[in-house]
C-alpha positions as CSV (number, residue, x, y, z in Angstrom):
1,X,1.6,13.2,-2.9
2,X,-1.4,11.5,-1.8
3,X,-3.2,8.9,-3.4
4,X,-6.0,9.6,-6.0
5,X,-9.4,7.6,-6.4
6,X,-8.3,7.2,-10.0
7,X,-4.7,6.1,-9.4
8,X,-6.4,3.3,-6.8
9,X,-9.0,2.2,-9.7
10,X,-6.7,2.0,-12.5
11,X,-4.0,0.2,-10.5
12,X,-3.9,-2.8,-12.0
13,X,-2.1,-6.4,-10.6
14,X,1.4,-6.9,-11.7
15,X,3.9,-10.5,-11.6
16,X,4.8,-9.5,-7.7
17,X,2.9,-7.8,-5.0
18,X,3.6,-4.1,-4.8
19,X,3.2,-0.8,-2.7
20,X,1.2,2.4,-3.4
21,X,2.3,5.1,-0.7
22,X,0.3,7.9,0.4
23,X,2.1,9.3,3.0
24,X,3.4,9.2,6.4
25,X,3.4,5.2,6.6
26,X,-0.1,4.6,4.7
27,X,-0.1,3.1,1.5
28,X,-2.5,0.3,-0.3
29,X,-0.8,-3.1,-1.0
30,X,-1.9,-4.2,-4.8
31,X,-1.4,-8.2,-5.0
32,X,-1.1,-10.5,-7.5
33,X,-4.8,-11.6,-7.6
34,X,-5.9,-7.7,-8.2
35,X,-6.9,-7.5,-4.1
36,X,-6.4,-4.1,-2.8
37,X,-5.2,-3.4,0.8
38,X,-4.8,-1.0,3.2
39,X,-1.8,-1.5,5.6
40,X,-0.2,1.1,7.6
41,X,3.7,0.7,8.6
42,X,4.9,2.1,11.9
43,X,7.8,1.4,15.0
44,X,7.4,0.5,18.3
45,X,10.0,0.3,20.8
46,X,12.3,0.6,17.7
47,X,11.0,-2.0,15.8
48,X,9.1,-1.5,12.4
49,X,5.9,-3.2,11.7
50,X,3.4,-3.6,9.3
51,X,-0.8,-3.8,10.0
């Protein structure tokens, strides 16, 4: 299910970092401080990364 503008405002910071997922790899990274990030995870060559 993909990610809401609501869900994104009222995500709120939390005693670890943690993931929101939208799909297919994309999700936002909430942190500690209340920053909100976009990262996409993929593979290359069989290895998974994270950007």
């Amino acid at each position: 299910m993909p990610l809401t503008d609501t869900a994104l405002r009222n995500a709120k910071p939390r005693d670890r970092d943690y993931k929101m997922f939208d799909g297919n790899g994309l999700h936002v990274l909430v942190t500690r401080s209340g920053s909100k990030l976009w990262r996409m995870k993929y593979r290359y060559r069989g290895t998974a990364h994270e950007s």
